[in-house]
Jmol script that loads the backbone (N, CA, C; Angstrom):
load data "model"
ATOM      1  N   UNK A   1      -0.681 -27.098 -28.772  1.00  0.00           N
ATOM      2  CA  UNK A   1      -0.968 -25.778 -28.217  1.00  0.00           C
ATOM      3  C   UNK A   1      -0.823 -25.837 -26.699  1.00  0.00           C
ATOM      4  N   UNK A   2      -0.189 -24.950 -26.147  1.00  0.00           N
ATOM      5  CA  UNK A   2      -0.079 -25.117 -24.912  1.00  0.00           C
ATOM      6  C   UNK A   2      -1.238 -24.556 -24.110  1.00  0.00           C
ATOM      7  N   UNK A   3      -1.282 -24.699 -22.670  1.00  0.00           N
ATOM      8  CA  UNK A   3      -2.577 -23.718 -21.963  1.00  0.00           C
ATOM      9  C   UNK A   3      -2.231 -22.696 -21.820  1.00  0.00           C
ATOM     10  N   UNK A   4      -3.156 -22.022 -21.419  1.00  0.00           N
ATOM     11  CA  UNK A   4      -2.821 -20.263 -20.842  1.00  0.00           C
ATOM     12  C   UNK A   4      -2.082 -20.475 -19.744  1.00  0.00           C
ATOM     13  N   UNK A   5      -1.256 -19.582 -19.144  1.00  0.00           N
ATOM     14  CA  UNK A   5      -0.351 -19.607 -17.787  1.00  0.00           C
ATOM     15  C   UNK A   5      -0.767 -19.849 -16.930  1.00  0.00           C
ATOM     16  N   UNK A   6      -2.157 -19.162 -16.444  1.00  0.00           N
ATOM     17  CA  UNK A   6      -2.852 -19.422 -15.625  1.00  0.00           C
ATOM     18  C   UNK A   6      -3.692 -21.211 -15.222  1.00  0.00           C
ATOM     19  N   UNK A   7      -3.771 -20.726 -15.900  1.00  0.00           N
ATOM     20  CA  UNK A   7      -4.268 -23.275 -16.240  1.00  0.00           C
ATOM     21  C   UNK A   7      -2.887 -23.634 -16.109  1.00  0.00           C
ATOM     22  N   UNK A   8      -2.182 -23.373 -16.492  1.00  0.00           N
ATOM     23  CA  UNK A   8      -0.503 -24.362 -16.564  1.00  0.00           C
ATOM     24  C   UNK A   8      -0.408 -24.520 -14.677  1.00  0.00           C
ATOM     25  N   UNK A   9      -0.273 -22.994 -14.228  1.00  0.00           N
ATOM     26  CA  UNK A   9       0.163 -22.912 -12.782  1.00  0.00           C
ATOM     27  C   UNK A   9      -0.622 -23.578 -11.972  1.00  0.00           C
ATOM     28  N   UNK A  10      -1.941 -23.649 -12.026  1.00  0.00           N
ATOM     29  CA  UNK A  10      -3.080 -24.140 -11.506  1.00  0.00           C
ATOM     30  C   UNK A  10      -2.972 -25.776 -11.565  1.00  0.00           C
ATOM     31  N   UNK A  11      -2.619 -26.035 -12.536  1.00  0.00           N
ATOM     32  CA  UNK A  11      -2.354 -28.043 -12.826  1.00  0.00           C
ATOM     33  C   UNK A  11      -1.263 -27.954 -12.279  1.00  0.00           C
ATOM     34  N   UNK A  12       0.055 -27.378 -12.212  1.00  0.00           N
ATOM     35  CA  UNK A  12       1.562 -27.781 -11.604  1.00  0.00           C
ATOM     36  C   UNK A  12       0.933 -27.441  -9.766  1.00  0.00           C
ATOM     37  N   UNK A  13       0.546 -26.681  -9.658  1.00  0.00           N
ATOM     38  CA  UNK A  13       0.243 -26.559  -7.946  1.00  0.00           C
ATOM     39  C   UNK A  13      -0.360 -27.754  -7.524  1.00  0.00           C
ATOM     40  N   UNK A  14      -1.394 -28.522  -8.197  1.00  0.00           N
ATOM     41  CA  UNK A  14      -2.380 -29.701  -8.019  1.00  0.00           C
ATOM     42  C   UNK A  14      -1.377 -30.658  -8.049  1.00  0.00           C
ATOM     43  N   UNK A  15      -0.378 -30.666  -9.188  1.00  0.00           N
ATOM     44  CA  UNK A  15       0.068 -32.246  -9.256  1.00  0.00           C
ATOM     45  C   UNK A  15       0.926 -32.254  -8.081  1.00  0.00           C
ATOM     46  N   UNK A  16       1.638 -30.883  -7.560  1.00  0.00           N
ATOM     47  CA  UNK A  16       2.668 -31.050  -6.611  1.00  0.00           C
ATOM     48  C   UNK A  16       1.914 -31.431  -5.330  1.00  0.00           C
ATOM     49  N   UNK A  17       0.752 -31.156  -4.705  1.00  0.00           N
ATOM     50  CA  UNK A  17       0.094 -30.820  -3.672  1.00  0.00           C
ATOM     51  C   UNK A  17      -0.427 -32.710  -3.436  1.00  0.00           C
ATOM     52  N   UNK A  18      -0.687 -33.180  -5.058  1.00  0.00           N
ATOM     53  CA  UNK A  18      -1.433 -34.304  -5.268  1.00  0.00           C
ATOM     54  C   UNK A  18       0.099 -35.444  -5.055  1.00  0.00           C
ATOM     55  N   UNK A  19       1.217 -35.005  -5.636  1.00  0.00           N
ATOM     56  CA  UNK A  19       2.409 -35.841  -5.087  1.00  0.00           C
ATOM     57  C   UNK A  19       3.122 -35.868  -4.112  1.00  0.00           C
ATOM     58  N   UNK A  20       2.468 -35.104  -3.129  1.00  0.00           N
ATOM     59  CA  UNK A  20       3.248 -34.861  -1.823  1.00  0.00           C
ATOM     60  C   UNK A  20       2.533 -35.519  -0.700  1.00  0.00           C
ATOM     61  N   UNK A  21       1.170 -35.772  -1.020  1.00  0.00           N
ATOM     62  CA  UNK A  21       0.275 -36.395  -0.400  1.00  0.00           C
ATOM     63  C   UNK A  21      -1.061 -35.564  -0.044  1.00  0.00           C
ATOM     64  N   UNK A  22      -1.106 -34.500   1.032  1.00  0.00           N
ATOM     65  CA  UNK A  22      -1.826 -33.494   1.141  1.00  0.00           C
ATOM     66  C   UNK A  22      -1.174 -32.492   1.990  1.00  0.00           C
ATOM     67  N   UNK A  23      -1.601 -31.488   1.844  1.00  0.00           N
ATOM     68  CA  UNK A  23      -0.606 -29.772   2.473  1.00  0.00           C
ATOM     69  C   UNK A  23      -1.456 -29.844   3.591  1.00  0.00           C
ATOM     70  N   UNK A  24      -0.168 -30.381   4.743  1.00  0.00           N
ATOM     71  CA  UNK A  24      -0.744 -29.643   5.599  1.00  0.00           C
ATOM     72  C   UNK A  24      -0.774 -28.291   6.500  1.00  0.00           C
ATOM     73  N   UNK A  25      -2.150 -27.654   6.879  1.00  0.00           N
ATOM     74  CA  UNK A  25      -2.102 -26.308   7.178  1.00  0.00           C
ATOM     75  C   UNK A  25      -0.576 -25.898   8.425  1.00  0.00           C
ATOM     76  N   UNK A  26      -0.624 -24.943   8.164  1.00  0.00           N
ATOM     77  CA  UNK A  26       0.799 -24.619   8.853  1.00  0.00           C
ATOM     78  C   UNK A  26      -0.004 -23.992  10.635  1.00  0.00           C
ATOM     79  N   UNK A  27       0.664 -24.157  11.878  1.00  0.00           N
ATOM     80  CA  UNK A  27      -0.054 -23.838  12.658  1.00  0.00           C
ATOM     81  C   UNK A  27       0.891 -22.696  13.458  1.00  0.00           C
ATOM     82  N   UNK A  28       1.332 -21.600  13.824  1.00  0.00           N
ATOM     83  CA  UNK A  28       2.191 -20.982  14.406  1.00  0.00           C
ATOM     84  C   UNK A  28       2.396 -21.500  15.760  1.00  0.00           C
ATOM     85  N   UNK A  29       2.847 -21.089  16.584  1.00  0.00           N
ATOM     86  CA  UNK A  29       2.935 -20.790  18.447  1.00  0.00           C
ATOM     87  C   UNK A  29       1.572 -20.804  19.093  1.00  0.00           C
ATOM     88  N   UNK A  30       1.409 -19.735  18.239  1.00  0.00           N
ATOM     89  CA  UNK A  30       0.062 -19.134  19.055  1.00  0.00           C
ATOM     90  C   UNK A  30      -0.901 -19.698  18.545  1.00  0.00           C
ATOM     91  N   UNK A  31      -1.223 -21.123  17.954  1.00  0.00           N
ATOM     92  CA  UNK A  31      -2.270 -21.714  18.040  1.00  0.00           C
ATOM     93  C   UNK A  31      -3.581 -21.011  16.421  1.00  0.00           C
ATOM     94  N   UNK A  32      -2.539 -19.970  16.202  1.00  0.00           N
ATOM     95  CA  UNK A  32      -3.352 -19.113  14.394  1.00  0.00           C
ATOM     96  C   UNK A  32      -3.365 -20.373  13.943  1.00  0.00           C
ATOM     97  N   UNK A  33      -4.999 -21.119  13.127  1.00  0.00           N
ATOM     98  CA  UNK A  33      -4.335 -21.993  11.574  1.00  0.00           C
ATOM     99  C   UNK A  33      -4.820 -20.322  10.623  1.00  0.00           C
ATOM    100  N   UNK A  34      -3.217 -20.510  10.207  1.00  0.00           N
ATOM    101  CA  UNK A  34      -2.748 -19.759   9.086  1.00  0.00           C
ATOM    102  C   UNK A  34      -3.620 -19.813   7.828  1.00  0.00           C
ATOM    103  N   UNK A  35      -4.503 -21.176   7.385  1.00  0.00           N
ATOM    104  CA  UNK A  35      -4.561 -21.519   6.190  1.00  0.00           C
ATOM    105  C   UNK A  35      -6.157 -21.002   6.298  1.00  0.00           C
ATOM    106  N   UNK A  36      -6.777 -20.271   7.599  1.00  0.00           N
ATOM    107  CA  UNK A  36      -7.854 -19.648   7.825  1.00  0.00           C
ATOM    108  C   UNK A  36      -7.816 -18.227   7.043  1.00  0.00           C
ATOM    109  N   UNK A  37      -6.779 -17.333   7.688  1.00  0.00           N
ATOM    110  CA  UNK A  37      -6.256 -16.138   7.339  1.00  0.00           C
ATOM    111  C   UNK A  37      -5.994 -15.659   5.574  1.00  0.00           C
ATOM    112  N   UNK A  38      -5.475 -16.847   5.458  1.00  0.00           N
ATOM    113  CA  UNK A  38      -5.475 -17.132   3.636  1.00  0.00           C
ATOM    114  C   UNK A  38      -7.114 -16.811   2.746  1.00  0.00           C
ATOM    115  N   UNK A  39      -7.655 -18.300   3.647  1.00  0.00           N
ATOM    116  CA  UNK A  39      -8.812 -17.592   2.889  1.00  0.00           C
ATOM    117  C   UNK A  39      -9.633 -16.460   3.063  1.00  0.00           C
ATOM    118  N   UNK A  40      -9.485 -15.914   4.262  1.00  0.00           N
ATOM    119  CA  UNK A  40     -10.423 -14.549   4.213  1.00  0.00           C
ATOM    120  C   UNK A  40      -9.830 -13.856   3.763  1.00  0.00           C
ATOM    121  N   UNK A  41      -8.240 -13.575   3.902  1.00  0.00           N
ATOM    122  CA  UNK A  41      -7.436 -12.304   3.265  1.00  0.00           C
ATOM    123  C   UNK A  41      -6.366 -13.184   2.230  1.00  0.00           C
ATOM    124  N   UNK A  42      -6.929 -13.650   1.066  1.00  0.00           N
ATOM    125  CA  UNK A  42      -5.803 -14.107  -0.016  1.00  0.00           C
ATOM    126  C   UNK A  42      -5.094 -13.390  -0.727  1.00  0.00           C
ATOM    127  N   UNK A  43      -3.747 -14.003  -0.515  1.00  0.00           N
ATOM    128  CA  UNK A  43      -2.671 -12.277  -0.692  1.00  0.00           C
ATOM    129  C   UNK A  43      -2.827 -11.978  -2.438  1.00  0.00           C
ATOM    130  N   UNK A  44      -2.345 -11.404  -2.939  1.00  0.00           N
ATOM    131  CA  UNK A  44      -2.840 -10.681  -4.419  1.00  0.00           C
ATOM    132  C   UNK A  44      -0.989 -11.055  -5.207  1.00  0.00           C
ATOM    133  N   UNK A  45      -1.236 -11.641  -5.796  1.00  0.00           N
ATOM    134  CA  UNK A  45      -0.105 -11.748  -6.798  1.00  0.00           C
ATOM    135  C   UNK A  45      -0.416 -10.125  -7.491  1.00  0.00           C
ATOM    136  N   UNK A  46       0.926  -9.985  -7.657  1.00  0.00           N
ATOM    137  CA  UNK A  46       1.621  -8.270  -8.802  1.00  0.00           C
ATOM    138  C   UNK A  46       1.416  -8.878  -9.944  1.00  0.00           C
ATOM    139  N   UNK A  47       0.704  -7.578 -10.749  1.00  0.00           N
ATOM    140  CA  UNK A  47       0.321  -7.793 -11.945  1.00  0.00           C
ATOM    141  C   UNK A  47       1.703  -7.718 -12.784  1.00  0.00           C
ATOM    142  N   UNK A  48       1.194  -8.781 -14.091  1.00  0.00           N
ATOM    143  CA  UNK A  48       2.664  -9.023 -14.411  1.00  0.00           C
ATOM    144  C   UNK A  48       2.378  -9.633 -16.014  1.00  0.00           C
ATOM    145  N   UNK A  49       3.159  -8.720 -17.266  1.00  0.00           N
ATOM    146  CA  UNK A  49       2.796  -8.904 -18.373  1.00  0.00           C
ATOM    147  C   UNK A  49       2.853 -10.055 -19.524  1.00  0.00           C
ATOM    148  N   UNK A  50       1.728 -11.005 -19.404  1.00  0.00           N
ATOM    149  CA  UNK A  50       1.410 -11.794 -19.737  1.00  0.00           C
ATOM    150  C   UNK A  50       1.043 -11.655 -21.702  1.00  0.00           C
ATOM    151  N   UNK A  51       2.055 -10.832 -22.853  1.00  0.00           N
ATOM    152  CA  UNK A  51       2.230 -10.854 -23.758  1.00  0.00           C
ATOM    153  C   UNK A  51       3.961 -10.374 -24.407  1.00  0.00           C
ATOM    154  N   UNK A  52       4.132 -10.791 -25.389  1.00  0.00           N
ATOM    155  CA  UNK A  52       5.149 -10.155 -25.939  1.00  0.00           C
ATOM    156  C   UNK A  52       5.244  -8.621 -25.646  1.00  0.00           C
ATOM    157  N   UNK A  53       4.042  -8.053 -25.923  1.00  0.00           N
ATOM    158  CA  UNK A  53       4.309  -6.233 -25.696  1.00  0.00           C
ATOM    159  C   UNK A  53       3.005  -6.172 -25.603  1.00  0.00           C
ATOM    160  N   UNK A  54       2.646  -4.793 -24.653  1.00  0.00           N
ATOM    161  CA  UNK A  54       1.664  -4.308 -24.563  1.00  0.00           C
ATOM    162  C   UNK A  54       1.626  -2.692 -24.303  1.00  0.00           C
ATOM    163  N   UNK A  55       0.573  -2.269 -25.514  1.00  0.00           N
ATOM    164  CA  UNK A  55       0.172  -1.106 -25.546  1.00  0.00           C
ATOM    165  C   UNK A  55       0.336  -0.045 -23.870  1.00  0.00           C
ATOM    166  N   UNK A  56       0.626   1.046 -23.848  1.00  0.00           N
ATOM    167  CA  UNK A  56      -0.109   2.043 -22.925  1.00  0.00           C
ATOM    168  C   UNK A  56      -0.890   3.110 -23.647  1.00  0.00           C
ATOM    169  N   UNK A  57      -1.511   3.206 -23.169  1.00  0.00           N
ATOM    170  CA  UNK A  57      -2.548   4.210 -23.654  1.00  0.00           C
ATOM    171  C   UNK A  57      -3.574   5.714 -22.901  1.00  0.00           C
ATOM    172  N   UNK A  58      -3.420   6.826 -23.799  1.00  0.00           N
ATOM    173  CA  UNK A  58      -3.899   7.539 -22.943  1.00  0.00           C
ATOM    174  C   UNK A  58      -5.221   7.237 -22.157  1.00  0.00           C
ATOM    175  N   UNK A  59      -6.423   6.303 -22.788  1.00  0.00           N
ATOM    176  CA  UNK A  59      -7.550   6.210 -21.977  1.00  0.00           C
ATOM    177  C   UNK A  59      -7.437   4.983 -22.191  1.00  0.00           C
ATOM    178  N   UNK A  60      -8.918   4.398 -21.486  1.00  0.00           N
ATOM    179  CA  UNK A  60      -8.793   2.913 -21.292  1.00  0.00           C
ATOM    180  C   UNK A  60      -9.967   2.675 -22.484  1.00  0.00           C
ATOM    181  N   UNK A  61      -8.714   2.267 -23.794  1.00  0.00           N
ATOM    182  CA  UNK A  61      -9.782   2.280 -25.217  1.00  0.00           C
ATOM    183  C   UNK A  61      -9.108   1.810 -26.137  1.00  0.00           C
ATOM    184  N   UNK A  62      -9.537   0.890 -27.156  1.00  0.00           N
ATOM    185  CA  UNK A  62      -8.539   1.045 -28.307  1.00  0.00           C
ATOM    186  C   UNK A  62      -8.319   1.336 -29.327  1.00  0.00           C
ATOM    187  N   UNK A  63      -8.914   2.505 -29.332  1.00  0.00           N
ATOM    188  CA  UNK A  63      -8.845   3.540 -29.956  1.00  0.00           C
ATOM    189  C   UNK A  63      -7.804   4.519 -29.819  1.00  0.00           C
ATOM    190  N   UNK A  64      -7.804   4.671 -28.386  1.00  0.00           N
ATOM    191  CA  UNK A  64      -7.131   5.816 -27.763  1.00  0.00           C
ATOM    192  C   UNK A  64      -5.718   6.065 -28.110  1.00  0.00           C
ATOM    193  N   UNK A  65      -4.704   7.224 -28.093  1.00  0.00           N
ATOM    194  CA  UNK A  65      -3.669   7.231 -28.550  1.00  0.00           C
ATOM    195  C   UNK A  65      -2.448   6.349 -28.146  1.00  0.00           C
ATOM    196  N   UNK A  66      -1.603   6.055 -28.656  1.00  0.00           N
ATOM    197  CA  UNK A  66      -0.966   5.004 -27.818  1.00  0.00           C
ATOM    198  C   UNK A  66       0.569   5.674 -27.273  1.00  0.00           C
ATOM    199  N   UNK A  67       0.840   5.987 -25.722  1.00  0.00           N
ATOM    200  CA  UNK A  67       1.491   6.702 -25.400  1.00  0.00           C
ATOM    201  C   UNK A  67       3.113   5.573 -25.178  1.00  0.00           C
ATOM    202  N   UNK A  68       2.698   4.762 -25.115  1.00  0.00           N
ATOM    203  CA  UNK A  68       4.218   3.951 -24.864  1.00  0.00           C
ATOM    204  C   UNK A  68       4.312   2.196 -25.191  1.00  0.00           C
ATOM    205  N   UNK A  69       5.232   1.706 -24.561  1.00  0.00           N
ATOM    206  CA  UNK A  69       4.970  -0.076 -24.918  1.00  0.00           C
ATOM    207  C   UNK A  69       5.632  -0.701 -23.987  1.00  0.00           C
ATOM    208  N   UNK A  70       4.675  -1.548 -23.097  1.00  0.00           N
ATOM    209  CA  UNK A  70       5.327  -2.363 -22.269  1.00  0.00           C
ATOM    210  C   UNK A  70       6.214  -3.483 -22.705  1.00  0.00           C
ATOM    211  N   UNK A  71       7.431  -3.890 -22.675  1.00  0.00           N
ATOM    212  CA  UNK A  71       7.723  -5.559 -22.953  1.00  0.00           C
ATOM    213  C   UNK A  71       8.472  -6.584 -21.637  1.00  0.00           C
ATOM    214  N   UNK A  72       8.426  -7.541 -22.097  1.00  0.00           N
ATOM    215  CA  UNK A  72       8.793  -8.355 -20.576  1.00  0.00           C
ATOM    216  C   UNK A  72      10.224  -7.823 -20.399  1.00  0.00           C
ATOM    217  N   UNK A  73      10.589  -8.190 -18.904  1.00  0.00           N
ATOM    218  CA  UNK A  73      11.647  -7.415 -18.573  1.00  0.00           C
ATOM    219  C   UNK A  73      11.601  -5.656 -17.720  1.00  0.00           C
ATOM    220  N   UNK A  74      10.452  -5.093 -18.499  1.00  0.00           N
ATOM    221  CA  UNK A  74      10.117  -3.628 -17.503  1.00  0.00           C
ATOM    222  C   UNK A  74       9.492  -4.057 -16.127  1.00  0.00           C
ATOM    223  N   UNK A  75       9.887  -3.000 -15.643  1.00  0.00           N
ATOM    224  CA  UNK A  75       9.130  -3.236 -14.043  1.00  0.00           C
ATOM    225  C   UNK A  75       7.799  -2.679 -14.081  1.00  0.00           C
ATOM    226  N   UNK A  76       6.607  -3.047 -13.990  1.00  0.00           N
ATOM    227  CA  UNK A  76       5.536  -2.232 -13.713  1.00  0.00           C
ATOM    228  C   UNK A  76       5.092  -2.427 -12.732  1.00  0.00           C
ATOM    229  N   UNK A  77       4.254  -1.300 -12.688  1.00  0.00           N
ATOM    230  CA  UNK A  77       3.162  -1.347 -10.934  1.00  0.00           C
ATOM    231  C   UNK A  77       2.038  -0.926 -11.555  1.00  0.00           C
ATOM    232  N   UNK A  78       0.846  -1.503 -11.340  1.00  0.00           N
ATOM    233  CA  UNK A  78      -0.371  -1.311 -11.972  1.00  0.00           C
ATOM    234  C   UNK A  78      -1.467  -1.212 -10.750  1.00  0.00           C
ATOM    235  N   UNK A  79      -1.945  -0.489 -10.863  1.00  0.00           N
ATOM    236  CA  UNK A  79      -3.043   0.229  -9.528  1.00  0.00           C
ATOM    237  C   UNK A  79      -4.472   0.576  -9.614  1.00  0.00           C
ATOM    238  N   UNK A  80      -5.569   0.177 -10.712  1.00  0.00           N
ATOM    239  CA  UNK A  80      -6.604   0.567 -10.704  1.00  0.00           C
ATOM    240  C   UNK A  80      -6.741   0.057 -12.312  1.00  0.00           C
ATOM    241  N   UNK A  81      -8.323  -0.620 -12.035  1.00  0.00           N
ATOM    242  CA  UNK A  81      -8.610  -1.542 -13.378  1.00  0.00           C
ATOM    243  C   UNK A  81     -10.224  -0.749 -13.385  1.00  0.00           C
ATOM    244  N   UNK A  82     -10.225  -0.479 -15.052  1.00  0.00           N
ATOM    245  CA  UNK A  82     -11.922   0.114 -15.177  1.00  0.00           C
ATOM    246  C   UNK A  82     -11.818  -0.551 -16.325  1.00  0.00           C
ATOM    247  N   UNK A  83     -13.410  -1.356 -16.586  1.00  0.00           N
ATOM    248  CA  UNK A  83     -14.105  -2.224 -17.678  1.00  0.00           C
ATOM    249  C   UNK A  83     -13.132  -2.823 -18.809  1.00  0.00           C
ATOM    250  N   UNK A  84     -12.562  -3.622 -18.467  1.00  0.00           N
ATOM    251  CA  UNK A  84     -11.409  -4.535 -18.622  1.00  0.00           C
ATOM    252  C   UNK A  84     -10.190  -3.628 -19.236  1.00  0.00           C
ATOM    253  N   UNK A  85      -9.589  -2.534 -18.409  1.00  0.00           N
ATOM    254  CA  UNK A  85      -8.447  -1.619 -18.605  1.00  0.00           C
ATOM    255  C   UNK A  85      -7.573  -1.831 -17.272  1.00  0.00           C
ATOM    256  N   UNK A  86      -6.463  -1.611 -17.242  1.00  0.00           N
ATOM    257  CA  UNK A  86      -5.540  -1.586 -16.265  1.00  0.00           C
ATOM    258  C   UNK A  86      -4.976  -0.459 -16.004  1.00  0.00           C
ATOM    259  N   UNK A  87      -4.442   0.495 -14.972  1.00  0.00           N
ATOM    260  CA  UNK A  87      -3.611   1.433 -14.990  1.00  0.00           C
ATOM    261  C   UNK A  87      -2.257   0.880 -14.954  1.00  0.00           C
ATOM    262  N   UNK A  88      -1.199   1.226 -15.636  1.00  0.00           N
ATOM    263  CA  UNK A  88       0.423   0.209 -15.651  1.00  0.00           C
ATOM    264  C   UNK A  88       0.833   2.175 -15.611  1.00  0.00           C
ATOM    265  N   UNK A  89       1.629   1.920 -14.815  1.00  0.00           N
ATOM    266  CA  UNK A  89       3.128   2.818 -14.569  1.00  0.00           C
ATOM    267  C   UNK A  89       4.674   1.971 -14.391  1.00  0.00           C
ATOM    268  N   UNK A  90       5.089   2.037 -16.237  1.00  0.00           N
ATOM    269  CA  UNK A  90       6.061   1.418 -16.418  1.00  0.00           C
ATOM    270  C   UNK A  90       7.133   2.292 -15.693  1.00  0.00           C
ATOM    271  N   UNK A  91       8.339   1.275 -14.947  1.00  0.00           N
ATOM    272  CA  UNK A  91       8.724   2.213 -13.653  1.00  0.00           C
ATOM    273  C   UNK A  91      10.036   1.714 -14.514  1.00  0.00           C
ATOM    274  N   UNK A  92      10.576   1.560 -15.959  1.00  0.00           N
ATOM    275  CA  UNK A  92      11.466   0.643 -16.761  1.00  0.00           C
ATOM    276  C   UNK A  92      12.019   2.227 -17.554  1.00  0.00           C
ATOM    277  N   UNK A  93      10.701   2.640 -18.353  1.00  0.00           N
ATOM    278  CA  UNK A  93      10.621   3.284 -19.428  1.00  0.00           C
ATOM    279  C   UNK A  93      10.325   5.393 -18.380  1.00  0.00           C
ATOM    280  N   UNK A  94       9.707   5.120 -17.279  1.00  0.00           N
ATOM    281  CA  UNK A  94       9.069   5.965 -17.110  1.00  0.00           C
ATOM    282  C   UNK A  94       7.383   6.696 -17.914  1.00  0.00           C
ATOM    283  N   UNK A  95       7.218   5.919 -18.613  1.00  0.00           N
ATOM    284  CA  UNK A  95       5.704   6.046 -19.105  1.00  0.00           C
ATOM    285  C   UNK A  95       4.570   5.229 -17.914  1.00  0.00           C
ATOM    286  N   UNK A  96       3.419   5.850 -18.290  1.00  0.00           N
ATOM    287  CA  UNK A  96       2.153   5.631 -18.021  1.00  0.00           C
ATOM    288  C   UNK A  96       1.133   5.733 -18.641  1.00  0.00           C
ATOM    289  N   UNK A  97      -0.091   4.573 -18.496  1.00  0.00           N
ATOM    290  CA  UNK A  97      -1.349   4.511 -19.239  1.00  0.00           C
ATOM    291  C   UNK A  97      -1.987   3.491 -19.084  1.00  0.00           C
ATOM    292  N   UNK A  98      -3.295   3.023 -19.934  1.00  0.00           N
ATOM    293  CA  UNK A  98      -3.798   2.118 -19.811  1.00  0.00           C
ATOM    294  C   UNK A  98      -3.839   1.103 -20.396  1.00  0.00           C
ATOM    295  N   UNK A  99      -3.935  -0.456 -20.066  1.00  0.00           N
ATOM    296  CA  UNK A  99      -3.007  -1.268 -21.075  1.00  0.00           C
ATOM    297  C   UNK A  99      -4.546  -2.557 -20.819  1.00  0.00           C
ATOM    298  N   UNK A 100      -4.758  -3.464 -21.656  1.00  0.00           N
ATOM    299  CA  UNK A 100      -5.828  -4.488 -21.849  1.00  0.00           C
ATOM    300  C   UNK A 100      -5.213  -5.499 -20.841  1.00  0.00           C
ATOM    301  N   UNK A 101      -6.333  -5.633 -19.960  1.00  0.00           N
ATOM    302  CA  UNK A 101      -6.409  -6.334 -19.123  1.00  0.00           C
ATOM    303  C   UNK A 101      -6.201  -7.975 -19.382  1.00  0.00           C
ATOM    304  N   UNK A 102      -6.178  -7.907 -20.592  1.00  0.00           N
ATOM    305  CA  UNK A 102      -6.315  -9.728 -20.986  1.00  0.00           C
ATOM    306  C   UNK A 102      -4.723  -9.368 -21.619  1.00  0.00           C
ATOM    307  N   UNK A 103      -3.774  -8.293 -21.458  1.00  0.00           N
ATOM    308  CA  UNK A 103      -1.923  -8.652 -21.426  1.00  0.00           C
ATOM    309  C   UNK A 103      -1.219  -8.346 -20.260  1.00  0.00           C
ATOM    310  N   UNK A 104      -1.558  -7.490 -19.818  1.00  0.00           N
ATOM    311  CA  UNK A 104      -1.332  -7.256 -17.762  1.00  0.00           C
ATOM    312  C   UNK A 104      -2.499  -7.567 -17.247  1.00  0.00           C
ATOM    313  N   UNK A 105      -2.233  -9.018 -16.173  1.00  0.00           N
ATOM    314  CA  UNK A 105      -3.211  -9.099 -15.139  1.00  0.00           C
ATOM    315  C   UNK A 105      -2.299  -9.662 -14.288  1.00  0.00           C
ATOM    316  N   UNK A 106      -3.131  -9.979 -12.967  1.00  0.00           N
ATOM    317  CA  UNK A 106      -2.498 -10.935 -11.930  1.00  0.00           C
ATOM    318  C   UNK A 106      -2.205 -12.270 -11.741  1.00  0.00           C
ATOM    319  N   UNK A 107      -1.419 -12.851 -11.455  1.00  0.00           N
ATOM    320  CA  UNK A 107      -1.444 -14.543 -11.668  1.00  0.00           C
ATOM    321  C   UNK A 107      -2.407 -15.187 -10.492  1.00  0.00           C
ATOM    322  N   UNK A 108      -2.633 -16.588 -10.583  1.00  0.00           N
ATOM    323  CA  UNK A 108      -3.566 -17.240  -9.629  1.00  0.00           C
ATOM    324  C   UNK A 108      -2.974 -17.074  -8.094  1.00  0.00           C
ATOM    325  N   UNK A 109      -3.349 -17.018  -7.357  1.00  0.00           N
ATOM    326  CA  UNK A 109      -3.085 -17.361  -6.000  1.00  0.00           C
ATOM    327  C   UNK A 109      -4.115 -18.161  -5.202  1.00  0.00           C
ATOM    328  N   UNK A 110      -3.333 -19.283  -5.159  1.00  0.00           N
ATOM    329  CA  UNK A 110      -4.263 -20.606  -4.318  1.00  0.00           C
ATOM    330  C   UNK A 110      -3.519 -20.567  -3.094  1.00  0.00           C
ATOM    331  N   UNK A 111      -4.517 -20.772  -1.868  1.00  0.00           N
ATOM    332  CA  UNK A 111      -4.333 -21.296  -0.526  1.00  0.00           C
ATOM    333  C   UNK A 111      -4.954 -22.973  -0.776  1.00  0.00           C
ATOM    334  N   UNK A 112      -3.585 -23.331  -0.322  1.00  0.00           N
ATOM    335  CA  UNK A 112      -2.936 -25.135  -0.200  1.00  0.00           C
ATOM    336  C   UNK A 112      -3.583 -25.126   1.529  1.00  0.00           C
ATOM    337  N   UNK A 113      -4.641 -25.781   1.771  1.00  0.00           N
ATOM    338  CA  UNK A 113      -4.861 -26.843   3.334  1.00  0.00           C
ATOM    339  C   UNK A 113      -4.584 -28.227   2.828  1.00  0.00           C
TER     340      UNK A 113
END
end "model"
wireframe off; spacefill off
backbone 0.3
color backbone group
């Protein structure tokens, strides 16, 4: 069984970081360490669909009617998450709705010092 994507990316960042020796922070001109800026403002990976297909839906339910179907390959932009729901505006299909947060989410983003 393999891991979830998220654990996979998380061990390949470590082993690379762990075979390179250690990352060091990047320093500009002007004396910024960069790898400060990271952690107070860590940039946001695009949400990005982490199943074969996923539902859209008129509310955030699953129950709710099901207005379209994401699959890999569409472009989405997803903008607002309520009690584990996502908003996805498939920009592929032209549909919109709400899709389970555990098949569109964001990937990890680690700051390497």
């Amino acid at each position: 069984m393999l891991p979830p994507p998220r654990v996979a990316a998380a061990a390949m960042a470590l082993a690379i970081v762990n075979a390179a020796g250690t990352a060091a922070a990047a320093t500009p001109a002007d004396g910024v360490d960069v790898s400060d800026e990271c952690h107070k403002h860590p940039p946001k990976a695009p949400y990005e669909l982490h199943a074969r297909s996923a539902n859209l839906r008129s509310l955030p339910s699953p129950s709710a009617p099901v207005l379209g179907v994401v699959y890999p390959g569409h472009r989405i932009k997803a903008t607002g998450e309520r009690h584990g729901w996502v908003w996805v505006e498939d920009k592929t299909s032209g549909v919109s709705g709400w899709a389970s947060i555990r098949l569109i989410y964001r990937d990890v983003v680690m700051c390497l010092d």
